[in-house]
C-alpha positions in Angstrom: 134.1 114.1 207.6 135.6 110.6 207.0 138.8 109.8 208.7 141.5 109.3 205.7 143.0 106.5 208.5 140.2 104.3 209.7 141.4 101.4 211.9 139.1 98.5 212.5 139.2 98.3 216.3 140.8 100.5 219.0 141.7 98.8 222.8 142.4 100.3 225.7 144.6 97.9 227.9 145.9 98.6 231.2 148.5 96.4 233.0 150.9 96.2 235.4 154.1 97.7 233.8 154.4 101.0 234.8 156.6 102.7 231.5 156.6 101.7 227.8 160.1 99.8 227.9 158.6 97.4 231.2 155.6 96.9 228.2 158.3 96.2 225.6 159.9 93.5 227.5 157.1 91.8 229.0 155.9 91.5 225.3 158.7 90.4 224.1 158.6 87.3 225.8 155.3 86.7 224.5 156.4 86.5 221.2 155.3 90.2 220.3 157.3 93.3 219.4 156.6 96.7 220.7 159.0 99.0 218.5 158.0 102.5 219.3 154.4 102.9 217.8 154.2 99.5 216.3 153.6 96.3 217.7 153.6 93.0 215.7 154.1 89.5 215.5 154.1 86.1 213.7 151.5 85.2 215.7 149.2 87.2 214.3 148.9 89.0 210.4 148.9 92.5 211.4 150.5 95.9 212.7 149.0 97.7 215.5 149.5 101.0 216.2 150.2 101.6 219.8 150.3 105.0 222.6 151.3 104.4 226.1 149.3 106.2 228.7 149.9 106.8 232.0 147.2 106.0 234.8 145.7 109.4 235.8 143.7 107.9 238.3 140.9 107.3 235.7 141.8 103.6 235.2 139.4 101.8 237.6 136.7 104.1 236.2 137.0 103.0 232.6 136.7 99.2 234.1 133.3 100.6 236.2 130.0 98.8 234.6 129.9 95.7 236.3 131.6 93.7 234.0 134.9 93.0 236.3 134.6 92.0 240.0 135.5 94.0 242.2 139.0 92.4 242.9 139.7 92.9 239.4 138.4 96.8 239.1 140.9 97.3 242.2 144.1 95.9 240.4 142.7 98.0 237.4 142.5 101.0 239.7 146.2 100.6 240.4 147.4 99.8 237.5 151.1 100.9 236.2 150.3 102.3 232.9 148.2 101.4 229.7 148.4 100.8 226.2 146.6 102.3 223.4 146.1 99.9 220.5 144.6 100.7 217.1 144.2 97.5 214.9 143.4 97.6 211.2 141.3 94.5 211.7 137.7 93.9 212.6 136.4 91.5 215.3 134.1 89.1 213.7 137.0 88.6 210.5 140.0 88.2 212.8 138.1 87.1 216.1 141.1 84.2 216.4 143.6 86.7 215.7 143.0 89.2 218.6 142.5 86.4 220.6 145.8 85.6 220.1 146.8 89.4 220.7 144.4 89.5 223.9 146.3 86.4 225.3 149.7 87.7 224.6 149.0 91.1 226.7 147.6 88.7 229.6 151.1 87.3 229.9 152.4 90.6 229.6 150.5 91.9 232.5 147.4 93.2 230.9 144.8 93.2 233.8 141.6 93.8 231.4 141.0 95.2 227.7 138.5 97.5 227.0 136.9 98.3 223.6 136.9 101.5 222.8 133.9 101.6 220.1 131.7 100.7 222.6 133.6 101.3 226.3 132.8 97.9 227.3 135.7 96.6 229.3 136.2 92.9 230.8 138.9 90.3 231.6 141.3 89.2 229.4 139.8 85.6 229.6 136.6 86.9 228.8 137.6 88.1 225.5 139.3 84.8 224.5 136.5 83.1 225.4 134.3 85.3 222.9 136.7 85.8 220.7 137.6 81.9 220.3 133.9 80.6 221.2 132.6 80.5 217.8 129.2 82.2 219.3 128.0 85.6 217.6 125.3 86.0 220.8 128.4 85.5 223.2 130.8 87.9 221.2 127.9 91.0 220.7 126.9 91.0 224.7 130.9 91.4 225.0 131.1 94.0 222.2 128.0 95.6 222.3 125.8 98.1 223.9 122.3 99.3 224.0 121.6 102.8 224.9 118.2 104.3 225.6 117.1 107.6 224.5 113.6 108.7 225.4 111.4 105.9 223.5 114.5 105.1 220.9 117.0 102.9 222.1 120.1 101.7 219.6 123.0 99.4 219.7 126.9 101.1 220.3 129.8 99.2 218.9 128.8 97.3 216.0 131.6 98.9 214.1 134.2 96.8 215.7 133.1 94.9 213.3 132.4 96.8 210.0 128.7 97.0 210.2 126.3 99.4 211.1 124.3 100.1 213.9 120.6 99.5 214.6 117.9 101.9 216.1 114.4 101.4 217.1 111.6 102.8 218.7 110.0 100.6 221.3 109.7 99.8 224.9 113.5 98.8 226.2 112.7 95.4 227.1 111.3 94.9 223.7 113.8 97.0 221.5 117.0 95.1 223.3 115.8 91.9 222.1 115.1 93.1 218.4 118.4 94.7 218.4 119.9 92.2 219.3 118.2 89.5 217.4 119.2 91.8 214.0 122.6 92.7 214.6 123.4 89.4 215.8 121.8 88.2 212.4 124.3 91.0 210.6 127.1 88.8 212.6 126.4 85.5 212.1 125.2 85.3 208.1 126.2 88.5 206.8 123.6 89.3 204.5 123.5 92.0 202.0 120.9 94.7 203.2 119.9 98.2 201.7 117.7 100.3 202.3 114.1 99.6 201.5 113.9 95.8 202.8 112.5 94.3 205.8 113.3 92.4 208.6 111.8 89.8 211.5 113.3 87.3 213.3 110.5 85.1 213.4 107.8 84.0 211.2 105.4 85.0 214.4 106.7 89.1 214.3 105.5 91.7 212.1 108.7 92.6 209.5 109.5 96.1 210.0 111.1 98.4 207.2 115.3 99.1 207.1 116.4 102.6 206.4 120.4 103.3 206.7 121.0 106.6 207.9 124.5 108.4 209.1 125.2 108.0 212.6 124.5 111.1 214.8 124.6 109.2 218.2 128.2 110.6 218.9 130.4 113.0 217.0 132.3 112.2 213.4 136.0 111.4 214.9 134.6 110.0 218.4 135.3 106.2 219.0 131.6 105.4 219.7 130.8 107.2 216.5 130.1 104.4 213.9 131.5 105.6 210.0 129.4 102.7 208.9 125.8 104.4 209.7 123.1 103.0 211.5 119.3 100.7 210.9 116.9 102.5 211.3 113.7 100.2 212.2 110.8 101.0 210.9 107.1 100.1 212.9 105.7 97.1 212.8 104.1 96.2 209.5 106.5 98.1 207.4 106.5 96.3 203.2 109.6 95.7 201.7 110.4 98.1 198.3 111.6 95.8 195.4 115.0 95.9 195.2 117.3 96.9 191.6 120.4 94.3 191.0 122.6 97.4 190.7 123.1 100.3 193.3 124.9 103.2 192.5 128.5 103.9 194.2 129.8 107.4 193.9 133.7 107.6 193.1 134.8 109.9 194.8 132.5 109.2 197.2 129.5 111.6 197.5 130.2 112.3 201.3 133.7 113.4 200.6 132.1 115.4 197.4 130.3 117.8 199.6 132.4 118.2 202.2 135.3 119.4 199.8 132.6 121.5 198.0 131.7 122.8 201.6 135.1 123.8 202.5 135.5 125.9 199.5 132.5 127.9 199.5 133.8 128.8 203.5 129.5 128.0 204.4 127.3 125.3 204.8 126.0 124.4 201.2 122.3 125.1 200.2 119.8 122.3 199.2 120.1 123.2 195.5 123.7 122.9 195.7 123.9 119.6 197.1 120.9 118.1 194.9 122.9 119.5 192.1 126.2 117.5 193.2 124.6 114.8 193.3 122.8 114.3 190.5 126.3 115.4 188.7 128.7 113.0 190.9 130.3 110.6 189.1 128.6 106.9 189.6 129.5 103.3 189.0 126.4 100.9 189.3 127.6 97.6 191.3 125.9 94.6 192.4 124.6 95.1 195.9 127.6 92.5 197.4 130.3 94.3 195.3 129.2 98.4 197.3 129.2 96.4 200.2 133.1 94.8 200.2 134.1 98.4 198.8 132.5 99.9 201.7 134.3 98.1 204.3 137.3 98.2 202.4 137.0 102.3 202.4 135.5 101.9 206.3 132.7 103.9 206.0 129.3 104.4 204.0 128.2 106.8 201.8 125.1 108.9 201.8 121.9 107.9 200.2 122.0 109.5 196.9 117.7 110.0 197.4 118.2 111.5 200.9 121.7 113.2 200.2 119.9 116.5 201.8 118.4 115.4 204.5 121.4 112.7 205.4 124.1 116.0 205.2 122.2 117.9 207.4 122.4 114.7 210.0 125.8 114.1 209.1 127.3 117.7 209.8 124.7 118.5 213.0 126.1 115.6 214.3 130.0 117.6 214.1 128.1 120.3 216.4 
């Protein structure tokens, strides 16, 4: 289930060198290091893990939803090679750092930078810009998508920076600008939500009712696939339930519980089973902030102890 090795943010980067030791050079005198998998720097305070790809002929492709000219998708198109960077940061913590990153490819010969989490891809000085603008709404257009899905559409890419997702069901127009009104508000005042509260962004709309479910948009593993779950919005008019000052936080956590329970019964597990690990997990109750910082910490969340049955099936339907 969980990934033991959860990095924060994963780029694709195509430029103009054409092997890894062109990249190496042209980094170095950018002030980075490229040492064979690793790439650092004083300029930032972290190690990325890096892959070199060759262009396949997929390049200009990746670059393909209107967010580069056409001039630009060309010299994508053509492109020498690419780089594969995992960084163990997230966007909205370290925004100045991988803007610092971002510039440092540019004079290396990056020709654009795509975000893997959500496959958004623009110019390099379009990310610095975001990235150094100080604006959450500029930032999550960069970062973040909305996909449609029959009458639901939900937001892809909000765990570049270690939050969850949101869902909704409600005409597009509509549900783009409540998504985006509530995950910009998880960006810009990170508040402490669980399950059971409400939200509006004005006094003039009806509040409707959070539930945080596991994400089954894209597979467990994939890089649209977000470990921290996703909102679900309720309909308009939903009440808030009052909220306890402690939540419980299963060490180890209760996701990881059933999946090594799973594995050695060699079958799916039966309702009684997991109802019964679960009520026999081992829990620490923690202030609502505390589970939070643990959870990003750990990069993903944990079930909902209440809907650990339902929230399983999800969770392993989602792994096809």
């Amino acid at each position: 289930m969980p990934d033991d090795h959860v990095y924060g943010v994963c780029l694709f980067v195509p430029g103009t060198a054409a092997t890894m030791a062109q990249w190496q050079a042209s980094l170095e005198r950018s002030g980075v290091t490229l040492d064979g998998q690793s790439l650092t720097s004083q300029h930032f305070g972290f190690r990325a893990l890096a892959d070199w790809v060759e262009n396949d002929g997929s390049f200009g492709q990746a670059f393909g939803y209107g967010t580069m000219s056409v001039e630009e998708q060309s010299a994508v198109a053509a492109a020498g090679s690419a780089l594969v960077l995992d960084l163990p940061v997230y966007l909205g913590a370290a925004a100045g750092e991988v803007a610092t990153l971002i510039a440092a490819l540019g004079d290396a010969g990056a020709l654009g930078v795509r975000l893997e989490q959500s496959k958004l891809g623009w110019p390099v000085t379009t990310w610095i810009q975001a990235l150094e603008g100080g604006d959450p709404w500029v930032l999550y257009r960069r970062a973040v998508v909305t996909l449609q899905d029959g009458g639901e559409s939900r937001s892809c890419g909000m765990h570049a920076f270690g939050l969850p997702d949101a869902r909704v069901d409600a005409p597009p127009s509509e549900a783009n600008q409540i998504l985006g009104e509530f995950n910009v508000y998880q960006l810009a005042e990170d508040p402490v939500l669980v399950s059971g509260d409400t939200f509006r962004p004005d006094l003039d709309t009806p509040r409707r009712r959070l539930g945080r479910w596991p994400d089954n948009g894209y597979p467990p593993g994939h890089a649209c696939h977000n470990p921290f779950g996703t909102w679900h919005l309720g309909p308009e008019g939903g009440a808030a339930d009052p909220r306890s000052e402690l939540r419980p936080v299963f060490i180890p956590a209760l996701v990881n519980l059933l999946t090594a329970a799973e594995q050695r019964a060699g079958r799916p597990l039966r309702r009684e089973e997991v109802e019964r690990l679960t009520d026999e997990g081992t829990c620490m109750m923690m202030p609502h902030a505390d589970a939070q910082k643990l959870e990003r910490s750990r990069g993903y969340a944990d079930l909902e102890p209440e809907l650990a049955w339902m929230q399983w099936q999800l969770l392993r339907d989602s792994q096809g």
